[in-house]
N, C-alpha and C positions, 0 to 999 in steps of 0.2 A: 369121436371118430375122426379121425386124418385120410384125407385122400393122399395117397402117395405119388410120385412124381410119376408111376406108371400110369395112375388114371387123369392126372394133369394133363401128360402129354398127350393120351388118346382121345381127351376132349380138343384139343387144339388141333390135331390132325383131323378127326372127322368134321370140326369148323371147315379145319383146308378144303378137303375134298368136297364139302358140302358148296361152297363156295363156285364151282366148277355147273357146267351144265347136265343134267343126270347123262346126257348120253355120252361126256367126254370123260377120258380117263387121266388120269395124271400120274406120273411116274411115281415112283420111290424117291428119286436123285430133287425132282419137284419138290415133292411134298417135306424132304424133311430142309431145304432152304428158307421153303416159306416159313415154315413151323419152328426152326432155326434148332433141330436137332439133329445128333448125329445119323448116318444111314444108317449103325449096325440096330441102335436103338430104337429106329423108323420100321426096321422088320421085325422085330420085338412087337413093338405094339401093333404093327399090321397084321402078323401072325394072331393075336387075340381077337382082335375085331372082326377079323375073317373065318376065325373059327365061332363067334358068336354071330356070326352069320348078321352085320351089319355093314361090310363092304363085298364086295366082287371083285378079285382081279383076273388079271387077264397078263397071261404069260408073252413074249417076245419082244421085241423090236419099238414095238406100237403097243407094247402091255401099259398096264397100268391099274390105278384103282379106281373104282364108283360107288357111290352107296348103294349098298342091296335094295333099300325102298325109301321112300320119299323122306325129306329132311321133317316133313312133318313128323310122321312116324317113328322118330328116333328120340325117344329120350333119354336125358345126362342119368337116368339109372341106368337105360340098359348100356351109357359107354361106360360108365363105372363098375357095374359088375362083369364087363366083358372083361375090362383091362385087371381088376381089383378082384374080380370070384365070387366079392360078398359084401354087406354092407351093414353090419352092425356097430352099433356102439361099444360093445362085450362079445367076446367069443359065443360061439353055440353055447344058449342056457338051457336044449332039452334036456340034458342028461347033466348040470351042473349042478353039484353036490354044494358048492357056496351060494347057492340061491333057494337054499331050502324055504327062504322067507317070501312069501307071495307078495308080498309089499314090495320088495327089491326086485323081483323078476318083472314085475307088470310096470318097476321104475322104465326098468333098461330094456324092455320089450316096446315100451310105448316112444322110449327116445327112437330107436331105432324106427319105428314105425314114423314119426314126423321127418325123417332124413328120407327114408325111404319116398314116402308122399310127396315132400318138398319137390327131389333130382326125379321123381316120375311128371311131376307136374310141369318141368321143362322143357322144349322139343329144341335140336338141335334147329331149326328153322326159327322158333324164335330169337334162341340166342344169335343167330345170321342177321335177323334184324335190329337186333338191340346192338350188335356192335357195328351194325354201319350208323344209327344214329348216335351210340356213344361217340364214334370215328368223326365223325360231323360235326354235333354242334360241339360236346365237351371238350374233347380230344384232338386240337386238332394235329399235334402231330403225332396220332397213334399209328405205329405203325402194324399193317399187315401183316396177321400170320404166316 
């Protein structure tokens, strides 16, 4: 299973945002410099995130985005299935006539279940912390989303 440059970018943008103070919002025109994507593609992926109910914006002048709830509470599954829809290794096998073999369905049932487990076991808060020590000691000219 390939995450595609949709769920790439939406893990790199809720870094951005997460980044920010929960009470402060950040533009669009923000968010997609640091994350060094275009804007049309910056509403793309804020339209999913926002419909998966993992950001808030906030329309006008002074608009902007924030995380719906704490960067604890956000894990790289649920930006992956916001951005992606779904997360298997194989298409839906309930109804898959080439999986008639229970040995092969419970293959590709059980990968998808450790991917699953894996990006659940992530909170976008850790990853916050792991890239400011990546940033630090390994990296030191990593730059900033």
């Amino acid at each position: 299973m390939m995450v595609s440059k949709k769920g790439f970018y939406a893990g790199r943008v809720m870094l951005c945002i997460a980044r920010r103070p929960s009470s402060e919002l950040i533009s669009k025109t923000e968010i997609a410099k640091e994350a060094e994507i275009t804007s049309t593609y910056i509403c793309r992926i804020l339209s999913l995130l926002k419909n998966a109910g993992l950001v808030l914006g906030q329309r006008g002048i002074y608009g902007g985005y924030r995380l719906a709830r704490l960067a604890g509470d956000i894990t790289m599954y649920d930006i992956i299935i916001a951005a992606e829809g779904k997360l298997d290794v194989v298409g839906p096998l309930d109804h898959c006539s080439r999986c008639a073999q229970p040995c092969m369905r419970k293959l590709w049932c059980g990968a998808s279940r450790i991917l699953r487990d894996y990006y659940s076991s992530i909170t976008l808060d850790q990853l916050l912390q792991e890239q400011s020590v990546l940033r630090d000691e390994e990296y030191p000219s990593f730059k900033t989303l």
